[in-house]
N, C-alpha and C positions, 0 to 999 in steps of 0.2 A: 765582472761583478755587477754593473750596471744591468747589465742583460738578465742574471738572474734576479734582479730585485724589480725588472719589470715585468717577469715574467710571473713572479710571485705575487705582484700585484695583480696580474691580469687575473689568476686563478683564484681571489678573493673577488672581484671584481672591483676592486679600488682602482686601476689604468684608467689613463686618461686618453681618449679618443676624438679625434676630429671628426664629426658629422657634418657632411655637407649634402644639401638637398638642393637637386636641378629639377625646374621644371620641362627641360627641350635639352634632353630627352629626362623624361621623369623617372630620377632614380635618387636613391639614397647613398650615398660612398660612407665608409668609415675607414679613416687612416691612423693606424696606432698600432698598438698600446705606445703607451710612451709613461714615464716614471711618474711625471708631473703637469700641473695644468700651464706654467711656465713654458717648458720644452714642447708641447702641444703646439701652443698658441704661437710660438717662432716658425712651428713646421707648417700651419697653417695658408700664409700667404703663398707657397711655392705652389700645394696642393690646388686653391683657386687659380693661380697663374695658372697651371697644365689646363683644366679643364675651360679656362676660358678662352683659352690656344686652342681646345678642343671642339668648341663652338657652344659650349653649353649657356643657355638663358634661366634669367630669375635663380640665382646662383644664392643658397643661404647656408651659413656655415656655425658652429656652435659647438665649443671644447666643453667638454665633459666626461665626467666619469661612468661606464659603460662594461660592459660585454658581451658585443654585439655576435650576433651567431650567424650573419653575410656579411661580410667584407662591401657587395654592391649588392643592393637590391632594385631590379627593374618594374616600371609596371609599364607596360605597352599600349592599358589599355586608356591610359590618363590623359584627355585632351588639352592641349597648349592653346592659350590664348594671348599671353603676353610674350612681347618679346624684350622691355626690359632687363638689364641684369640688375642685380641687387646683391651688394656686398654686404655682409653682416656679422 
């Protein structure tokens, strides 16, 4: 039942989606739907843990409501100059 009420949501565009944006390498992740911005925001920190296990730098993350049409989006051609991370 949960699944299809977040499924319903997604095709309204009311789902809630974890966006997180790396600079090294520059891409955009979205991890979701998910029903609520509560259940989101708990999946959140596992999602930062992988990719900063993965080595990614200047790391920003931000739950919201979405229907994103890539899952990842890369750009290859974006120069990195910091190498702080940054949790947000």
């Amino acid at each position: 039942m949960k699944e299809t009420w977040t499924n319903f949501l997604q095709m309204l565009g009311f789902a809630w989606w974890v966006e997180i944006v790396t600079e090294n390498p520059h891409c955009t992740y979205y991890f979701g739907p998910f029903a609520s911005e509560g259940e989101a925001s708990l999946s959140q920190a596992g999602y930062l843990e992988d990719l900063t296990q993965e080595g990614a730098l200047n790391i920003k993350a931000v739950v919201k409501q979405c229907r994103p049409k890539q899952l990842t989006i890369y750009d290859e051609k974006e120069p990195v100059v910091s190498r702080a991370a940054v949790f947000g």
